[in-house]
ROBAPA-70714 format. One line per 5 residues: their letters; for each residue y, x negated, z of N, C-alpha, C, O. Coordinates in steps of 0.001 Angstrom, whole numbers. Example, Ala and Ser with C-alpha at 12.3 -4.5 7.8 and 13.67 -1.06 7.14 Angstrom:
% ROBAPA-70714
as = -5690,-13190,7800,-4500,-12300,7800,-3300,-13200,7800,-3319,-14236,8465 | -2250,-12850,7080,-1060,-13670,7140,30,-12900,7870,1138,-13409,8039
% end
This chain:
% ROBAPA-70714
xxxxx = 97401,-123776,90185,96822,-122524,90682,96643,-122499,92193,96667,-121436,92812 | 96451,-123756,92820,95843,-122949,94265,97023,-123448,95470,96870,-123594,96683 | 98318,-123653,94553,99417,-123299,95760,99944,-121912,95241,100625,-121319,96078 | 99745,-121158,93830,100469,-119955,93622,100588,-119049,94642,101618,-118381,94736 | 99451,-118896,95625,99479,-117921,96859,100769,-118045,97653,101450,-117106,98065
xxxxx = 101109,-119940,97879,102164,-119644,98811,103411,-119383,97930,104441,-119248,98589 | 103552,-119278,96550,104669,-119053,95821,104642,-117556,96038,105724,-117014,96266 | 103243,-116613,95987,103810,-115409,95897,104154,-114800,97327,104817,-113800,97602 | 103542,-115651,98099,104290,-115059,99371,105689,-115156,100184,106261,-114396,100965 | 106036,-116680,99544,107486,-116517,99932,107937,-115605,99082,108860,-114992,99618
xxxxx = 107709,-115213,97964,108800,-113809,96972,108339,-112779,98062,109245,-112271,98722 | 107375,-112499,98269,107084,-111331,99493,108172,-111506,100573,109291,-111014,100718 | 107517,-112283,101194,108750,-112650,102158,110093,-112498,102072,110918,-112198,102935 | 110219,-112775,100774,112025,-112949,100519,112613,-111451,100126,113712,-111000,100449 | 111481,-110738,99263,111803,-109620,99053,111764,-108609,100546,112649,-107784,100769
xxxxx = 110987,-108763,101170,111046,-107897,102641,111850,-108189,103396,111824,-107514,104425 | 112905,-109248,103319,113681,-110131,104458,114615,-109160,103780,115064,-108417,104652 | 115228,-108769,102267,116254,-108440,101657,116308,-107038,102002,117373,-106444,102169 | 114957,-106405,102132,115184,-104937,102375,114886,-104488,103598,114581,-103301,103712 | 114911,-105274,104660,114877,-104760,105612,116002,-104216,106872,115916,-103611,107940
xxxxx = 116652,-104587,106365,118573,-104175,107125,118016,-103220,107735,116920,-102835,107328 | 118682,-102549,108956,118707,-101224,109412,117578,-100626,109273,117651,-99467,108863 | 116213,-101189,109553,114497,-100428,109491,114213,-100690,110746,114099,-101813,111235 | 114057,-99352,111450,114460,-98968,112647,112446,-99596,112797,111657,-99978,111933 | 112289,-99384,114560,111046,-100755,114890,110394,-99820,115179,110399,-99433,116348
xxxxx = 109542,-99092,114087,108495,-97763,114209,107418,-98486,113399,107558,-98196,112210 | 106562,-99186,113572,105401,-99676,113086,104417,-99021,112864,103559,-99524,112139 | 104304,-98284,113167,103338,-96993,112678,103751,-96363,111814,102801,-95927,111164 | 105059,-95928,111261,105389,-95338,110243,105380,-96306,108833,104862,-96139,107729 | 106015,-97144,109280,105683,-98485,108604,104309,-98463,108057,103973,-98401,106874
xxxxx = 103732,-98511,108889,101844,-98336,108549,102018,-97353,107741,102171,-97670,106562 | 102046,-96157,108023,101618,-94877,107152,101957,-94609,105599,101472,-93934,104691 | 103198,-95615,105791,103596,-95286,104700,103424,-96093,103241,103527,-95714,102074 | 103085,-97496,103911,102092,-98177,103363,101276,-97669,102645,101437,-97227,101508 | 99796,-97728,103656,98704,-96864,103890,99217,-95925,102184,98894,-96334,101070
xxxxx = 99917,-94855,102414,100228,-93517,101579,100678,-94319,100433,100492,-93579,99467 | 101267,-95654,99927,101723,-95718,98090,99813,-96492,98209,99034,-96120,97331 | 99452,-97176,98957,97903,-97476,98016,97303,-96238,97475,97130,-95995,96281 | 96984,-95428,98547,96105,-94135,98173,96957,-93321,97183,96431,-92450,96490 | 98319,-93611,97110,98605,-92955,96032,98529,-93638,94343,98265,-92960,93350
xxxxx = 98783,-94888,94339,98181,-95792,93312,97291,-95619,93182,97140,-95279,92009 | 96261,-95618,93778,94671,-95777,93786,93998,-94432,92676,93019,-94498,91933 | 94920,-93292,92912,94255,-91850,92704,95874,-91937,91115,95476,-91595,90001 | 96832,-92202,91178,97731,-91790,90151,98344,-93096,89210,98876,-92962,88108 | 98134,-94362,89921,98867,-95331,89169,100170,-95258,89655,100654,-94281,90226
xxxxx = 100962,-96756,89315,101841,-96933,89904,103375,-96126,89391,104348,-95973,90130 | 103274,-95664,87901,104540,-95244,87493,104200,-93544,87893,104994,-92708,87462 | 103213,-93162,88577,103337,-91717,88279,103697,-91437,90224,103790,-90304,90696 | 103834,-92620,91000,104181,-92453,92402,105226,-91948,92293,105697,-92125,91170 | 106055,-91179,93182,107324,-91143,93510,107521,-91575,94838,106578,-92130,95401
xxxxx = 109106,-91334,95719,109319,-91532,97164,108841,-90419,97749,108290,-90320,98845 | 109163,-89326,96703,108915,-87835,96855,107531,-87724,97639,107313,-87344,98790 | 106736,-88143,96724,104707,-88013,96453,104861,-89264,98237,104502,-88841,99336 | 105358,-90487,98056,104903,-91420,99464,105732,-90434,100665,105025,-90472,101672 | 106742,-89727,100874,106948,-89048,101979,105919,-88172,101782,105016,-88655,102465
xxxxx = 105596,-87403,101381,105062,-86316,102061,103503,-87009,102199,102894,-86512,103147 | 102766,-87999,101494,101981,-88310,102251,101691,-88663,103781,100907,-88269,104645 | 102954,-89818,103658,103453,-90582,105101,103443,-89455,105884,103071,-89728,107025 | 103798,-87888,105660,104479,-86667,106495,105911,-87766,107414,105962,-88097,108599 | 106666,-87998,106536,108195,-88672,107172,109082,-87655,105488,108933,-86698,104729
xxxxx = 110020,-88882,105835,111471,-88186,104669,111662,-89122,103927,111355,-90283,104197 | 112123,-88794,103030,112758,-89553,101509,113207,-90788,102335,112730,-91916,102215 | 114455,-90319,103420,115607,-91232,103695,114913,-92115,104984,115558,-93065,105428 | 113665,-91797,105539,113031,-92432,106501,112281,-93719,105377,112218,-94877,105790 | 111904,-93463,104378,111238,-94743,103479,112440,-95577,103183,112438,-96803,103295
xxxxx = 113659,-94738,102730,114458,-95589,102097,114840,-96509,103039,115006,-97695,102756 | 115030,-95937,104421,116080,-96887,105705,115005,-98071,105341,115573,-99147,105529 | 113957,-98223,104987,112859,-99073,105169,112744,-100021,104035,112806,-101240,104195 | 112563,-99400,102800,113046,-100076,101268,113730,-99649,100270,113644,-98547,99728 | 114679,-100846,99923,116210,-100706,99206,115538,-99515,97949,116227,-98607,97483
xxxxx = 114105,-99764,97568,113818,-99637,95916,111741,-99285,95930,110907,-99809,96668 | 111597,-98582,95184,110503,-98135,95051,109896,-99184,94642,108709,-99244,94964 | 110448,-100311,93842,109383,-101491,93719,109340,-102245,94601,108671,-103258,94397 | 110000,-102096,95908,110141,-103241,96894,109170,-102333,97342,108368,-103185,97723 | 108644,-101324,97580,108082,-100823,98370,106484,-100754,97689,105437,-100501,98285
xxxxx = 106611,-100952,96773,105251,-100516,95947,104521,-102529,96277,103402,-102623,96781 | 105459,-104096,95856,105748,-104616,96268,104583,-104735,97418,103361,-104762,97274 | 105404,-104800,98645,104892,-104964,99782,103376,-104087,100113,102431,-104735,100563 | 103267,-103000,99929,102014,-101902,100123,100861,-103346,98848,99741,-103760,99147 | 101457,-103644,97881,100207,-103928,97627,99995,-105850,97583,99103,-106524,97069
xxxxx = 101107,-106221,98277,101601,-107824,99161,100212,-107958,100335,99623,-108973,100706 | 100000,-106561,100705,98936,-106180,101912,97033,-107615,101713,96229,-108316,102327 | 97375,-107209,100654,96150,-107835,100269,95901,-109448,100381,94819,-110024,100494 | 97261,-110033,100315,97030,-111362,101229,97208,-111703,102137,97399,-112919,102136 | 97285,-111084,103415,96345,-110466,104630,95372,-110850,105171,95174,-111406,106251
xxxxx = 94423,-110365,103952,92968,-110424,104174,92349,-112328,104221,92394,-113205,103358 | 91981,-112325,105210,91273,-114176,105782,90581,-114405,104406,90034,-113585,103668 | 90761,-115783,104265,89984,-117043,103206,88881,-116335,103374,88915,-115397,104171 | 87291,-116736,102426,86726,-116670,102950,86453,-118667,103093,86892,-119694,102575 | 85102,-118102,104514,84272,-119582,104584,83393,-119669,103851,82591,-118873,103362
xxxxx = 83681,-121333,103742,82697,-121975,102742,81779,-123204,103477,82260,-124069,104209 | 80447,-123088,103135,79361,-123574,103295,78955,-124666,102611,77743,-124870,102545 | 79935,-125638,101928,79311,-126635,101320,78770,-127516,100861,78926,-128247,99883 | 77545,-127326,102286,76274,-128239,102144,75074,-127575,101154,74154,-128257,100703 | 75210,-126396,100940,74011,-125742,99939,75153,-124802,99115,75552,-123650,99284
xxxxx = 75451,-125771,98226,76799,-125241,96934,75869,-123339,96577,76362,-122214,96649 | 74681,-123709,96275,74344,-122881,95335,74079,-121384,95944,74119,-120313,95339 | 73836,-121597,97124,73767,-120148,98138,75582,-120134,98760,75948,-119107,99332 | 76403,-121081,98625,77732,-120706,98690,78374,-120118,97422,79569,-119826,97451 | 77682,-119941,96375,78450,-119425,95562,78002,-117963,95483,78588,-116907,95242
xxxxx = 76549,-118354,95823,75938,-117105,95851,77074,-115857,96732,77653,-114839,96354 | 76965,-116762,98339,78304,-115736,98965,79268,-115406,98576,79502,-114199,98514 | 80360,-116501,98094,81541,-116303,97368,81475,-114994,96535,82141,-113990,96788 | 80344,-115158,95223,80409,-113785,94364,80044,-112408,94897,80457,-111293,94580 | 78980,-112885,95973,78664,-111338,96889,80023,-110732,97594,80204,-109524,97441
xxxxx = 81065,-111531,98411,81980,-110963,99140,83181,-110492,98010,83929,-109535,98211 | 83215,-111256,96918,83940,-110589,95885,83768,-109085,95567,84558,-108143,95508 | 82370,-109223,95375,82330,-107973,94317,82125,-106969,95401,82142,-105806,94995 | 81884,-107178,97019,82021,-106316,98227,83741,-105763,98008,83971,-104554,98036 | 84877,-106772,97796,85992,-106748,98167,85971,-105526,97177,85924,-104352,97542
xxxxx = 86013,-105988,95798,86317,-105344,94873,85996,-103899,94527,86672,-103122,93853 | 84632,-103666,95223,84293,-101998,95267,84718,-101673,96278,84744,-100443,96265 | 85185,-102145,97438,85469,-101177,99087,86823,-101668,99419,87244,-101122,100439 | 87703,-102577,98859,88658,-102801,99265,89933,-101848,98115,89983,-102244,96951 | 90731,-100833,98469,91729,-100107,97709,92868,-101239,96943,93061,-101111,95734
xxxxx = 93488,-102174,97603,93780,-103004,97277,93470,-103600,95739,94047,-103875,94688 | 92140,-103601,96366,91195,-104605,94916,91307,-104088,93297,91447,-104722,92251 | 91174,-102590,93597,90995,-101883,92636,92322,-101684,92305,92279,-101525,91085 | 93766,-101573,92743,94594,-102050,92421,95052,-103023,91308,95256,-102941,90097 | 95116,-103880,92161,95255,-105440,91707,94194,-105661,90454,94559,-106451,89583
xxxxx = 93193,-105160,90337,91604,-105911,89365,91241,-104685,88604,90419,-104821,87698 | 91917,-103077,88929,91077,-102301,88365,92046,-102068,87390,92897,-102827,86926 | 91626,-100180,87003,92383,-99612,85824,93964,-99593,85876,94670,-99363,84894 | 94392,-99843,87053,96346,-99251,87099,96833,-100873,87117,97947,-101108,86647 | 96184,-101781,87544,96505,-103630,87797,97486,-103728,86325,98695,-103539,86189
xxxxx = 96621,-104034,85496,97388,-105159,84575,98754,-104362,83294,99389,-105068,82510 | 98973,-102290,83431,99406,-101748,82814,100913,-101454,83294,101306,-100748,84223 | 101464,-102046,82577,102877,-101542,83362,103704,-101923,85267,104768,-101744,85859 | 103036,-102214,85387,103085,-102825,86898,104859,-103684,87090,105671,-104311,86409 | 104681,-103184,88437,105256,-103962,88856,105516,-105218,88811,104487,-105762,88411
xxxxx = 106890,-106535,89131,106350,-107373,88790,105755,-108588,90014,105433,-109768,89884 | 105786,-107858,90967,105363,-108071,92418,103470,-108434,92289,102666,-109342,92500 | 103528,-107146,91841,101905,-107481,91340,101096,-108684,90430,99914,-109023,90491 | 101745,-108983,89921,101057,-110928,89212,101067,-111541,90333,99993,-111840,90856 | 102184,-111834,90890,102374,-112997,91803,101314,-112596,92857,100403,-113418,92964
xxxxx = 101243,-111598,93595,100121,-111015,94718,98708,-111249,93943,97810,-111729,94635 | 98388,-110933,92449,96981,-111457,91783,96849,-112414,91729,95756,-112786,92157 | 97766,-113476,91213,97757,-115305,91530,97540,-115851,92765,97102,-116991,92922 | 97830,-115084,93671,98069,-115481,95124,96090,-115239,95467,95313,-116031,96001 | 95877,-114123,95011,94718,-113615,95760,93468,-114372,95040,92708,-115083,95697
xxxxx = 93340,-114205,93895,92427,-115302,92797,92385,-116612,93414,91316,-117202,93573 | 93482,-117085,93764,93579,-118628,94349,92983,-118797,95622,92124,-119634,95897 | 93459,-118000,96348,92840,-117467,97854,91545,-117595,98201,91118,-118450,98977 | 90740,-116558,97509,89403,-116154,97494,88495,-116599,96207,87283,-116619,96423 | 88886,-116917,95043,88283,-117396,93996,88180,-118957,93821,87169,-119643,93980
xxxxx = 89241,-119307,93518,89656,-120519,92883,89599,-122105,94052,89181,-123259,93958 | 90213,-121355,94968,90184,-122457,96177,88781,-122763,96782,88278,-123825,97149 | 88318,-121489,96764,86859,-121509,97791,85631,-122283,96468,84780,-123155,96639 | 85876,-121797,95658,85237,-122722,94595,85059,-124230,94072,84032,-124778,93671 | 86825,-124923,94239,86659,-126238,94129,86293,-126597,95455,85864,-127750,95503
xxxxx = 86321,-125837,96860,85834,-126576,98129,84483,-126617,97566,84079,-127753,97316 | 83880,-125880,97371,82005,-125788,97050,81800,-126729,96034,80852,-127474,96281 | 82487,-126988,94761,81831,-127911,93635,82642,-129103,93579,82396,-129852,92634 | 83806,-129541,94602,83808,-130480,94691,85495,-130305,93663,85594,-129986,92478 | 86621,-130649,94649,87979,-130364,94095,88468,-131803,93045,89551,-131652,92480
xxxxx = 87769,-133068,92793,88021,-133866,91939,87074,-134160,90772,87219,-134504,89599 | 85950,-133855,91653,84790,-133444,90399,85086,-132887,89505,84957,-133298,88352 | 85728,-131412,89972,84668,-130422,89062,86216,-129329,89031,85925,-128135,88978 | 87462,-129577,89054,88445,-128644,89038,88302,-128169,87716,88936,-127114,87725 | 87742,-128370,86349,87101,-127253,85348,86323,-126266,85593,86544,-125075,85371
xxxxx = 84982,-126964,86261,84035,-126236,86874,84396,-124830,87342,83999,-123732,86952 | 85260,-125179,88289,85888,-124339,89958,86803,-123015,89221,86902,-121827,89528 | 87287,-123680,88326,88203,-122766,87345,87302,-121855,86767,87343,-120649,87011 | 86350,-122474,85881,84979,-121553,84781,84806,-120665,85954,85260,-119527,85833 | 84136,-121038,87250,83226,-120342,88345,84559,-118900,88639,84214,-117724,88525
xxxxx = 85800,-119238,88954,86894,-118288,89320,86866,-117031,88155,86785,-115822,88375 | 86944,-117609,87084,87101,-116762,86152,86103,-115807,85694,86395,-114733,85169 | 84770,-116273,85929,83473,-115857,85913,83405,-114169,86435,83280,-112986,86116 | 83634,-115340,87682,83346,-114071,88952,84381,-113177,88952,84297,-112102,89545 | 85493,-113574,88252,86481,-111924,88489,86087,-111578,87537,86098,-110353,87651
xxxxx = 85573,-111911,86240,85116,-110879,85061,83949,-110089,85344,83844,-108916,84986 | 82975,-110791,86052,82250,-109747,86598,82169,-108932,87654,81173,-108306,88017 | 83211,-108948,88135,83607,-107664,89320,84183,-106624,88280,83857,-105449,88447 | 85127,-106991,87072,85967,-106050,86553,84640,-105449,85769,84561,-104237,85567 | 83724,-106253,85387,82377,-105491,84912,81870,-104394,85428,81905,-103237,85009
xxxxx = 81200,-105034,86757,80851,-103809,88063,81362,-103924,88745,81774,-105068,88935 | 81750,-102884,89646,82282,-102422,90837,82000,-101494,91527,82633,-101077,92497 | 80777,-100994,90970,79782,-100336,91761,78667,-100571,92489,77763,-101109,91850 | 78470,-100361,93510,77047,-101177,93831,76110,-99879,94706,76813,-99213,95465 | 74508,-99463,94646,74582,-98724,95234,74336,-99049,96687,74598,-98272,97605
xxxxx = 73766,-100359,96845,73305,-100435,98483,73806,-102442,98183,73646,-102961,97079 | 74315,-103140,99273,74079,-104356,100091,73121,-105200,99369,73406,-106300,98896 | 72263,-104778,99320,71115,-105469,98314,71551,-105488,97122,71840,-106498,96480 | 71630,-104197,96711,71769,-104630,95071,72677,-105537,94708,72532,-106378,93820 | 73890,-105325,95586,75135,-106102,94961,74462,-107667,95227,74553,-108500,94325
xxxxx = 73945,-107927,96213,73563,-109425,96609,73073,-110211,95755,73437,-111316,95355 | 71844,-109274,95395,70546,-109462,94153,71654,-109955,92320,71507,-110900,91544 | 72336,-109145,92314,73635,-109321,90987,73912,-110601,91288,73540,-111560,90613 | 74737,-110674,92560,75268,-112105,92901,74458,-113080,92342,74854,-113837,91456 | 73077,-113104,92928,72325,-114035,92588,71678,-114616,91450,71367,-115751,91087
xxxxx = 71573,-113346,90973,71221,-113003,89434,72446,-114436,88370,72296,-115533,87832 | 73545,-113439,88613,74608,-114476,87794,74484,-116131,88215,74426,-116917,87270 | 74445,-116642,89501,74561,-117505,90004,73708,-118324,89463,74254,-119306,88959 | 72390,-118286,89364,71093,-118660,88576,71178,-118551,87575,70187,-118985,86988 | 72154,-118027,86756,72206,-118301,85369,73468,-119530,84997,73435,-120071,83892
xxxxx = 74284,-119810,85760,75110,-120652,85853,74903,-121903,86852,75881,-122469,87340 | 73997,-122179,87041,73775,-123364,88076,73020,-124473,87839,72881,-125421,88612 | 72362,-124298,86375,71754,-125293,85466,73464,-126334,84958,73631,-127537,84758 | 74100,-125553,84929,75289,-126281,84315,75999,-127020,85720,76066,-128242,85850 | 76496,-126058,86711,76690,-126829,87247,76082,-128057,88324,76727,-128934,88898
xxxxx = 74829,-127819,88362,73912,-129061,89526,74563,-130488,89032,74569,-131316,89943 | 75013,-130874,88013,75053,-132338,88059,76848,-132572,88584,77314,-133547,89174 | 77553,-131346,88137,79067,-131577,88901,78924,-132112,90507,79518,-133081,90982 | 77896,-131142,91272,77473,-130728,92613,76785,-132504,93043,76877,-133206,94050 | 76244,-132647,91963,75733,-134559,92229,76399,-135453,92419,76248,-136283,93315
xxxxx = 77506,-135416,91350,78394,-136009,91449,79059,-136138,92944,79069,-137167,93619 | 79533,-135049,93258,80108,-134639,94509,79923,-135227,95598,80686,-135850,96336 | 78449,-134897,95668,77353,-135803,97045,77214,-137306,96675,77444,-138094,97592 | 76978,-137658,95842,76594,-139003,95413,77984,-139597,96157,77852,-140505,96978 | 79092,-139152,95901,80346,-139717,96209,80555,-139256,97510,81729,-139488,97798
xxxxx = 80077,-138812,98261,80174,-137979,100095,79291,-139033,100492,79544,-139862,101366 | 77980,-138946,99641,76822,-139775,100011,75727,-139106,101102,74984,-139459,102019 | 76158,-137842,100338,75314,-136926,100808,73588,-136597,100165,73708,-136910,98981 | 72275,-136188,100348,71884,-136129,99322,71375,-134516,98421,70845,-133462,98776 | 71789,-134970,97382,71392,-133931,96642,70628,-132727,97255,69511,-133000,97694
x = 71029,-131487,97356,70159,-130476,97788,69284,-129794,96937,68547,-128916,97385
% end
């Protein structure tokens, strides 16, 4: 699991290297048009997009997307490739238990305010999709879930642990994804965290005992 990121990014890579022939060096359109298949996923799902529906968002032409991508899945693809992008987060792992606390708070931040997220984690993610889209969810889980987790509980300890904790926390974003204020979502974080941290304190011992750190 936590090299899949760089597997799905060389297919990114490889797929954008293939369609990029003759894509004239307008980076802003590039942007826009981006930008225009999320918000159009976001509001219709991915089979009900057309090039049709992403030009006239972009305000460009059919044949201005195409000079750009061979194929509507290369393009759908890359717009939602966007999301591993976004920086690791940091991890704090001298006080595991307020780092996980963060970990699940910036999740479930990502997951309600990031378009991306809701993508990838929400209602249009796992139905029919593209097949660009697994590899970009493996990539991103590993990224932000899975990796930042065995750094916190300890990657020889506790790689069950780190796994349980990954899986946890994306089930409960796909739970809520609403939050109404900063607080509340924090307070959730914490909530879950404290219910799971009786189990893990002795992985977290292990960890230090072997750093020779002491127990926090």
């Amino acid at each position: 699991m936590p090299h899949m990121h760089r597997d799905g990014q060389r297919r990114m890579t490889a797929r954008m290297a293939a369609g990029g022939r003759g894509r004239p060096r307008d980076s802003s359109l590039d942007g826009r048009i981006l930008s225009a298949v999320v918000e159009l996923i976001v509001q219709h799902g991915s089979h009900a997009v057309t090039i049709d529906d992403i030009a006239r968002r972009a305000e460009t032409s059919k044949a201005a997307v195409y000079r750009r991508w061979r194929t509507k899945e290369d393009l759908l693809g890359e717009a939602v490739g966007s999301a591993l992008s976004l920086p690791s987060p940091t991890v704090d792992a001298a006080d595991p238990k307020r780092a996980l606390v963060s970990l699940l708070d910036r999740w479930l931040r990502l997951a309600s305010e990031e378009p991306i997220w809701r993508i990838l984690f929400g209602a249009f993610g796992p139905t029919g999709e593209p097949p660009a889209y697994g590899d970009v969810r493996n990539a991103v889980i590993a990224r932000h879930l899975t990796d930042p987790a065995a750094a916190i509980l300890g990657r020889t300890e506790s790689p069950v642990a780190a796994q349980f904790v990954s899986d946890l926390f994306l089930g409960l974003s796909l739970v809520k994804m609403a939050f109404r204020s900063a607080r509340e979502r924090r307070s959730y974080a914490e909530s879950a965290v404290d219910l799971i941290w009786p189990g893990l304190r002795a992985r977290v011992a292990i960890r230090d005992a072997r750093a020779g750190r002491p127990f926090p």
